[in-house]
N, C-alpha and C positions, 0 to 999 in steps of 0.2 A: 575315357572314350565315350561311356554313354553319355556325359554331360555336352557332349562337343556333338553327336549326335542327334541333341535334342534340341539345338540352339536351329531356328528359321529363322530367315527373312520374313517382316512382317507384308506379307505378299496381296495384301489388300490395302485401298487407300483409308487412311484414318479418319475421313471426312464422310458426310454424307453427300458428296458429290458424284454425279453419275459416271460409271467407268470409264466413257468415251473421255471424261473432261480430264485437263491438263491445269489442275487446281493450286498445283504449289514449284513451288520454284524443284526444277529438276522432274518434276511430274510425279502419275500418281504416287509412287513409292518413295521418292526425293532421290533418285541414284541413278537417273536419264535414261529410260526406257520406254520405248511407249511400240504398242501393238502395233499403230497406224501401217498401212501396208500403200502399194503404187507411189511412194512419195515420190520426189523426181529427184535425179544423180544431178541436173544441170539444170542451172536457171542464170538468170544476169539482173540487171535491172529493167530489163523489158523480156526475158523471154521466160517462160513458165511464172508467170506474175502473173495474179490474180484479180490483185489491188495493190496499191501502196497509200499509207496514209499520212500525213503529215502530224506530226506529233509537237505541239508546245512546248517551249522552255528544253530542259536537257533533264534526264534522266535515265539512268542506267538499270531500274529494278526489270528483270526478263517479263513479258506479260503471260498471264496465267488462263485460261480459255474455262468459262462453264454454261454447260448449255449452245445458246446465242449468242452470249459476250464474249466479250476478250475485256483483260481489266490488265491494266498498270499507272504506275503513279510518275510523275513528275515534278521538277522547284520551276516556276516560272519566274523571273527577276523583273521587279516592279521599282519604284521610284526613281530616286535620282542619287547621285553621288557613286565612289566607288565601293561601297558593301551598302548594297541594293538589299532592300526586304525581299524574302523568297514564299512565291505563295506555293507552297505547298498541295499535292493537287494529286487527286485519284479517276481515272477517266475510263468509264465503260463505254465499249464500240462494239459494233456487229460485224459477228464471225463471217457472214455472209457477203456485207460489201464493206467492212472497214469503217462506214460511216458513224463518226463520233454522236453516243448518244445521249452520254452526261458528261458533264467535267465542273467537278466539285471542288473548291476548295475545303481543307480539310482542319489546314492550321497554317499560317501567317507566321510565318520568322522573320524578328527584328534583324535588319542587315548591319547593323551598329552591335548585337553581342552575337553573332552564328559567327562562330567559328571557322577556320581556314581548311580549305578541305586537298587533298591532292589531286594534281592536274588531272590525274583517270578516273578520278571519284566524281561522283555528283551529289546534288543535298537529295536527292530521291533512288538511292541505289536498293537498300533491302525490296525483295520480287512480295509482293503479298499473296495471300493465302485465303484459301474460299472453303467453308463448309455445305456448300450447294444453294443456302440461303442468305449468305453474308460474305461479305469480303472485309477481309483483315489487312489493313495499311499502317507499313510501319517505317518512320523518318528516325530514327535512332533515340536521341536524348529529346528530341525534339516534338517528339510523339506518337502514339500510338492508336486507332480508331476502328473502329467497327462501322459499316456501310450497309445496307442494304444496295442488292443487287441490281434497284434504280436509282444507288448513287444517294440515298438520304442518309444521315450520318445519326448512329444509334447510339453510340458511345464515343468518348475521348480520355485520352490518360496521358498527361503530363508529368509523372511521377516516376521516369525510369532517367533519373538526373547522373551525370558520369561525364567526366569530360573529355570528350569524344577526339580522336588524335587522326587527324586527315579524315575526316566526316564519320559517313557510318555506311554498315555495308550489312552485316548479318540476318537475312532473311529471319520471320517469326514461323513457327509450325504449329499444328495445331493435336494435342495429343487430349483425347479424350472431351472432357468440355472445358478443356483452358487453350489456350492460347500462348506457347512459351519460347521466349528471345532470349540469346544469348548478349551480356551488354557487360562487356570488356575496355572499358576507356583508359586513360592513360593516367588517372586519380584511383580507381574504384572496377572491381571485376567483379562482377556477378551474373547468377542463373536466374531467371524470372517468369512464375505462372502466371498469367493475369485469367481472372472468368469470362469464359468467352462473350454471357449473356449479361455483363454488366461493367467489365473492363478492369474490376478491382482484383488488385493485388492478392495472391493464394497463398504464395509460398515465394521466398527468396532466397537462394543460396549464394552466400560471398566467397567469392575464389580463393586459394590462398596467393598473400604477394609476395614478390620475393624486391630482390634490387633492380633495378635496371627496367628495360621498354618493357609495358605491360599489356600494349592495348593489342586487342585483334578484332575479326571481323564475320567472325564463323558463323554455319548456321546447323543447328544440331539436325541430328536422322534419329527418328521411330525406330525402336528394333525391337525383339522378343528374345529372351534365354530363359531356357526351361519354364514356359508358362508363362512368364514374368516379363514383364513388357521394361523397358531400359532408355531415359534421352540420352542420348550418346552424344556428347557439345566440346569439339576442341576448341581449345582457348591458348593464352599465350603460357610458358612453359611446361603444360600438360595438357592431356584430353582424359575425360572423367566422364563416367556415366550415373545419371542419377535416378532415383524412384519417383513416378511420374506424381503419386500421391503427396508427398509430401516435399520432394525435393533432396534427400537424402542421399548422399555419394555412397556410390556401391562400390564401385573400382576406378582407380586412377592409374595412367601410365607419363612420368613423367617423361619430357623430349630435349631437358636442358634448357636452353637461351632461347627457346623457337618462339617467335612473335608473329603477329600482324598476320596471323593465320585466317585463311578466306576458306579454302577447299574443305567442301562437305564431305562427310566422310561415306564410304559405301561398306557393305554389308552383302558374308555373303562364304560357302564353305566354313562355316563356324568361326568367320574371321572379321574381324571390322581395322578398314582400309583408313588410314587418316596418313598428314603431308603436315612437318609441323612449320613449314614456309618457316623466315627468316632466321639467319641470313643464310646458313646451309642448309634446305629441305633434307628432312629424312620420313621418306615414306615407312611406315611401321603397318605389318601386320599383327593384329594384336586379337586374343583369346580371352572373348569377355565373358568368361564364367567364374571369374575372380571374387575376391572380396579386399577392399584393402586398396593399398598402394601394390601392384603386381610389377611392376617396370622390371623387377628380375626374373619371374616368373612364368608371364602372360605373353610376351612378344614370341610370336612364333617366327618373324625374321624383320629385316630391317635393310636397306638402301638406304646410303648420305651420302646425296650430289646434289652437284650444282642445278643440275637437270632436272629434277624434280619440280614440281608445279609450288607454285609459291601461291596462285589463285586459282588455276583451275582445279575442279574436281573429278578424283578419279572417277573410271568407270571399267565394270564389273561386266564381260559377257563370256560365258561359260566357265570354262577352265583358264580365260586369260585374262590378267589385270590389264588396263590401258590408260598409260598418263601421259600430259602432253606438257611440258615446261612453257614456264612464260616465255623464254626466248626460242620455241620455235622445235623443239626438239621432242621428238614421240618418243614411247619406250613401250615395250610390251610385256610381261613378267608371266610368268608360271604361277596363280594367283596362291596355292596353299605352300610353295616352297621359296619365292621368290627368284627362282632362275629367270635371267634374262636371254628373252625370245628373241627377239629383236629391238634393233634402237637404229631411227634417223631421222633425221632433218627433214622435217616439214615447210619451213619456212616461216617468215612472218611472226607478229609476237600473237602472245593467249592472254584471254582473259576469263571467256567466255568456255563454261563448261561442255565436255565431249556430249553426245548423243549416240544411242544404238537405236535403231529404228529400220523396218521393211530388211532389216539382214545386214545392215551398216553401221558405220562408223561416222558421223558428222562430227566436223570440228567448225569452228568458226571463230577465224582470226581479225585482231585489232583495226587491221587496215579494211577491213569489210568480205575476206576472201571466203567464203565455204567450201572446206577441203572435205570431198568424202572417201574413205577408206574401206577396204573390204578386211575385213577381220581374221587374223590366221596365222599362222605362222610364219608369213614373211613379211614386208611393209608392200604395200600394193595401196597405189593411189587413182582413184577411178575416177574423178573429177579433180577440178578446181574452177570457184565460181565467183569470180570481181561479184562485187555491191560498192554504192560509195553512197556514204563517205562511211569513216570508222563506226567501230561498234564493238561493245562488250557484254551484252545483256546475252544470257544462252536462250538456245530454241525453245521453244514450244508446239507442243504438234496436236494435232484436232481435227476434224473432219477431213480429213484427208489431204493434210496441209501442214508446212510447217509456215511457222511466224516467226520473225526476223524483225529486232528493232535494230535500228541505227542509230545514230546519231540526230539524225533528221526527221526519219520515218520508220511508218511500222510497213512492212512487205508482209503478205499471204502469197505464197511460194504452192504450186502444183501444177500436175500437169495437166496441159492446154492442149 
C-alpha cells in the first residue's frame, strides 16, 4: 500500500517550455489535459474561426504551440512518376494570425526506396516535441532532427534504420536531456535515446521478438514511481517500462498477439492505462511498482473488446477512465476497478486522441466532426461540430484556442 501511495503522475512538463505552451503531442503532461479555460462548445468552418491556414503536402503529426509558434511537420510529393520523392518538411507559423513563418525542409526521401504506407497514414505522422528552445521532428526510419525555433536545422540522425510496416507513427518525447522514440518495425523493435544537444545515440534497447506481426506505432509517457522516474513504451506483444539513464527494463506486462499499437498510455491512481490495439484490444490497468515480468502479478484489471481503441488514447479525468473505439463507440470505466460507467455510440470513426479542457470532453472524429461531451456518469453530448474535410491529428490548445489540423488546413478555433 505504501508503494502504490507513493507512485505520482509526473505533474509538470519535462521540458523547459513555458506552462501556457502545448509542447508535445497530447500536451504538457502527454495524457490531453490542458488548463485553457472559455474554449468554445461550437464552431464550423466559418463560425468561432479565428483563422484557417492552408497547409502543404499531407501530413497527420498534431501541431504543438510554444510561445508564438505553432510547429508541425509534413511530406510534400515532388517529381514525377508514381512513387514521387517526399520532401520532408517542418513548418513554424504564428499563434496569432496562422501566417506561415518558415517551412524547412529537413530530409528528402527517395520515392523509388520509401516504402508503402496505409491509406490513414502519412510519411509525416509522429507530432514533434519542443524543449522551449528547439523543436524535435521525427519521420520514423527516415529521420530524426533537431530545429531551432526559426526553423534552422541543428542536428540530423539517420541512424534509427527498421523496416517500417504502413509508414510510421510514434511521436519522440523528450525525458531529461535525451530525446527518446519508440521504433518497432516489422524486421527489428527497439527503444532509443538519442542527445538532445547533438542527435547521437545514448542508449538502445532491443525488444524481445517472438513469431508473427511485430511492428507498432506508440509513443511512450514520462511517469515517476517512488522517486524514480520510468518511460513507460507500449509496443507490440507487451508494454515495458524502462530507466531513463540507461535504458534498462524494469517491468514488463505481456498482452499476447497485440500489435500495431498507436494509443499512449495514461497515468494516474497508481495505475498506468495502455490498449494493446490489434486485433482484440484489451485495455489493461496495470501497477507499475514491479520489477520483472509482472503480467501475473501487476494488472489490477483488464477489458478485451472489440470496442476498445486500437488508435486513440485514453484519457484520465478524476475518478473516471474515458475511451473512445476506432469505430465510433465511447466507454466510460470506474478508473481504479474497472466497472463500466457507461458505454455509447458516438458516431463516426477515431483517430484522433480525446481532450479534457475548460471542464470537457473533446473528441474529434475522422470525417472532420468535434463531438464535445460533458463528463460523468451518464453520456451527455453537448455539441457536435462538421469541419471538412477528414482529419486525424489530435487537438492542441494555447492561448485561448484550440488548433484543429485537417487534411487541408490548420483552423484556430475560439470564441468570437
Amino acid at each position: 500500500m505504501r508503494s502504490v501511495l507513493a507512485i505520482a503522475v509526473l505533474g509538470f512538463a519535462v521540458t523547459s517550455a513555458s506552462a501556457g505552451d502545448w509542447a508535445e503531442f497530447r500536451g504538457p503532461t502527454g495524457q490531453g489535459h490542458s488548463d485553457g479555460s472559455k474554449l468554445p462548445t461550437e464552431w464550423s468552418s466559418t463560425k468561432n474561426v479565428a483563422w484557417k491556414q492552408e497547409i502543404p503536402g499531407l501530413g497527420w503529426s498534431s501541431p504543438i504551440v510554444v510561445g508564438d509558434r505553432i510547429f508541425l511537420t509534413t511530406a510534400v510529393s515532388t517529381g514525377d512518376g508514381d512513387k514521387k520523392d517526399q520532401s520532408l518538411r517542418a513548418i513554424g507559423l504564428s499563434v496569432a494570425t496562422g501566417k506561415t513563418i518558415w517551412d524547412t525542409e529537413v530530409f528528402l526521401q527517395d520515392g523509388q526506396t520509401i516504402g508503402r504506407i496505409h491509406g490513414k497514414n502519412s510519411h509525416a505522422s509522429p507530432t514533434p516535441v519542443s524543449d522551449g528552445k528547439h523543436v524535435f521532428v521525427h519521420f520514423g526510419t527516415h529521420g530524426t532532427a533537431c530545429l531551432t525555433l526559426d526553423g534552422k536545422i541543428v542536428w540530423q540522425n539517420r541512424e534509427l534504420k527498421y523496416v517500417p510496416q504502413h509508414g510510421s507513427g510514434g511521436s519522440p518525447i523528450l525525458v531529461d536531456d535525451m530525446l527518446v522514440v519508440s521504433c518497432d518495425g516489422a524486421n527489428t523493435m527497439f527503444v532509443v535515446a538519442l542527445d538532445k544537444a547533438t542527435g547521437k545515440i545514448r542508449w538502445r534497447t532491443t525488444r524481445e521478438h517472438k513469431n508473427g506481426t511485430k511492428f507498432s506505432f506508440g509513443t511512450p509517457l514520462l511517469i515517476e514511481v517512488n522517486g524514480e522516474k520510468q518511460i513507460v513504451s507500449p509496443g507490440t506483444f507487451h508494454v515495458a517500462a524502462y530507466r531513463p539513464k540507461d535504458g534498462q527494463e524494469i517491468w514488463r506486462v505481456d498482452y499476447g498477439q497485440g500489435y500495431s499499437v498507436i494509443p499512449r498510455p495514461v497515468f494516474g491512481h497508481g495505475l498506468v492505462f495502455v490498449s494493446s490495439s490489434y486485433d482484440t484490444p484489451t485495455l489493461l490497468a496495470i501497477k507499475p511498482d514491479g520489477q520483472g515480468n509482472v503480467t501475473e502479478t501487476h494488472v489490477a484489471w483488464k477489458v478485451t473488446s472489440k470496442l476498445m481503441p486500437h488508435t486513440p488514447s485514453p484519457l484520465l479525468v478524476g475518478e473516471d477512465l474515458y475511451v473512445v473505439g476506432d469505430g465510433g463507440v465511447a466507454t466510460c470505466f470506474k478508473a481504479t476497478t474497472g466497472e463500466q460507467v457507461w458505454q455509447d455510440r458516438v458516431g463516426g470513426n477515431y483517430s484522433a486522441s480525446p481532450l479534457f479542457a475548460d471542464g470537457k470532453i473533446y473528441l474529434q472524429s475522422e470525417q472532420g466532426d468535434g463531438i464535445v461531451l460533458q463528463p460523468g456518469s451518464k453520456y451527455e453530448v453537448l455539441a457536435k461540430n462538421p469541419l471538412e474535410p477528414r482529419t486525424f491529428a489530435s487537438y492542441a490548445v494555447a492561448d485561448g484556442a484550440l488548433f484543429i489540423r485537417t487534411e487541408k488546413e490548420l483552423y484556430r478555433i475560439q470564441q468570437q
